[in-house]
C-alpha positions in Angstrom: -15.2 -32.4 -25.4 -15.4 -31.3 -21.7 -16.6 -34.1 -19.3 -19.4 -32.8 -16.6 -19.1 -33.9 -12.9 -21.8 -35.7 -11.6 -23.9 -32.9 -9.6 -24.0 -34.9 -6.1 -20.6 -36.2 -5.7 -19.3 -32.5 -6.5 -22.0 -30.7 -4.4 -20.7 -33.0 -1.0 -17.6 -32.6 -2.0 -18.2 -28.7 -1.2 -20.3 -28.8 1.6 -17.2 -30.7 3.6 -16.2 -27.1 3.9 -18.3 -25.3 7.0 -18.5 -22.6 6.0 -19.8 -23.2 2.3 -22.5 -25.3 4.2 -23.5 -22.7 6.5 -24.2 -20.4 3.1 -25.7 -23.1 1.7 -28.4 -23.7 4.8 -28.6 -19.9 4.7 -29.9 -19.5 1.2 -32.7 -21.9 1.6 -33.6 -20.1 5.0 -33.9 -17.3 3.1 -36.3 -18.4 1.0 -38.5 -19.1 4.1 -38.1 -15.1 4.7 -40.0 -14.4 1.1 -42.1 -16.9 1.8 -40.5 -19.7 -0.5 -39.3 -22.4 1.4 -40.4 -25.7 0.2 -39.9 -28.2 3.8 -38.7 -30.7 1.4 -35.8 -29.0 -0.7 -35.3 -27.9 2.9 -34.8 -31.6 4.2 -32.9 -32.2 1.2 -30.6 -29.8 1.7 -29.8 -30.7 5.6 -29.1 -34.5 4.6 -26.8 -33.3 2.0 -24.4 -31.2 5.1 -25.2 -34.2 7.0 -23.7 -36.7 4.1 -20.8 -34.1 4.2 -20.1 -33.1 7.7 -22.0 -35.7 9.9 -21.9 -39.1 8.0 -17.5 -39.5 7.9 -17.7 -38.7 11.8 -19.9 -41.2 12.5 -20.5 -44.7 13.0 -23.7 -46.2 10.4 -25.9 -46.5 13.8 -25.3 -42.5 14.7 -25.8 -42.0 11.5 -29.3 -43.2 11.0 -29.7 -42.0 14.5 -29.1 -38.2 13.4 -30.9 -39.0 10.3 -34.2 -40.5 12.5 -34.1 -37.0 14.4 -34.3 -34.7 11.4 -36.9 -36.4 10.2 -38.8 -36.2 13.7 -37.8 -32.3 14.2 -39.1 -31.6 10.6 -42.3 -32.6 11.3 -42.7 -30.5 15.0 -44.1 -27.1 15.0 -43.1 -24.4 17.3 -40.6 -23.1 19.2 -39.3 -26.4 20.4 -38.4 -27.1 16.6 -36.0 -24.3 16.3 -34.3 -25.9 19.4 -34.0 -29.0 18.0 -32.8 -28.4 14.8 -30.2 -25.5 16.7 -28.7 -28.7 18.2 -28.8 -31.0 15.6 -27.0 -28.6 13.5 -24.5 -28.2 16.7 -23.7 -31.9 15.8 -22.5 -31.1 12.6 -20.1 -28.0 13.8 -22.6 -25.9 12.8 -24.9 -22.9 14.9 -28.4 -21.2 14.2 -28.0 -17.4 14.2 -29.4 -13.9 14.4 -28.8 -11.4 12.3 -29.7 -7.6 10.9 -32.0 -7.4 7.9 -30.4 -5.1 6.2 -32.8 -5.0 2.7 -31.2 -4.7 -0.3 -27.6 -4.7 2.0 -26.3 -7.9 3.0 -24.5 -7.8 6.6 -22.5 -10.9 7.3 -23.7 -12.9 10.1 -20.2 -13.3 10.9 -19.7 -9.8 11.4 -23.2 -9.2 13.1 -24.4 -12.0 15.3 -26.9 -11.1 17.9 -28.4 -14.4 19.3 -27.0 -17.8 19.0 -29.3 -20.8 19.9 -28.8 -23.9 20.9 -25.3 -23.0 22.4 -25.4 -23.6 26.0 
C-alpha cells in the first residue's frame, strides 16, 4: 500500500523554492481577476510562503512581527495596501509585478514585466 504525505509538511516543503511560491501567490491573485478571491484562502496562502521563506530566516520575535503586519495590511483598503504587501513580500525575496493580459495566452511575467512595486 502507498503511504500519503501529510498535505502541509509537503506543500512548505515546496514553497521553499521562490519561484514555486511566486506561482503559487500568482494563482490565487488570479482568482481576484475573475472575481474569486476569497481574502482568507488569500491569507492562508501568504502565511504558508511566509512559514517557507520568512520563518527559517528569522528570529520568533520577527517572525510574529511579519506575521502582526499581514494581518494589519490585510485588513487596509486602497492603494496604500498594495504598497504594503509589495514590501512585505520584498521581505520574503519576493516582488509584486505587472504584466500583459494576454486571454486565453499566458505571457510569463518573467518574460514581460512592466512595473515593479515596492522596489525602490
Amino acid at each position: 500500500m502507498v503511504k500519503s504525505v501529510p498535505y502541509h509538511p509537503f506543500l512548505i516543503e515546496q514553497l521553499k523554492d521562490p519561484v514555486y511560491a511566486a506561482g503559487y501567490l500568482a494563482l490565487f491573485l488570479n482568482e481576484q481577476e475573475e472575481g474569486d478571491l476569497d481574502i482568507g484562502i488569500f491569507s492562508s496562502a501568504l502565511k504558508d510562503v511566509f512559514e517557507a521563506l520568512g520563518e527559517p530566516n528569522m528570529s520568533k520575535d520577527e517572525a510574529k512581527l511579519h506575521l502582526e503586519k499581514l494581518d494589519v495590511l490585510l485588513s487596509q483598503n486602497g492603494m496604500a495596501t498594495i504598497y504594503a504587501l509589495a514590501n512585505w513580500l520584498k521581505v520574503l525575496g519576493l516582488k509584486l509585478t505587472v504584466a500583459v493580459d494576454a486571454g486565453d495566452e499566458e505571457i510569463s511575467a518573467n518574460i514581460v514585466e512592466l512595473a515593479e512595486v515596492g522596489n525602490v
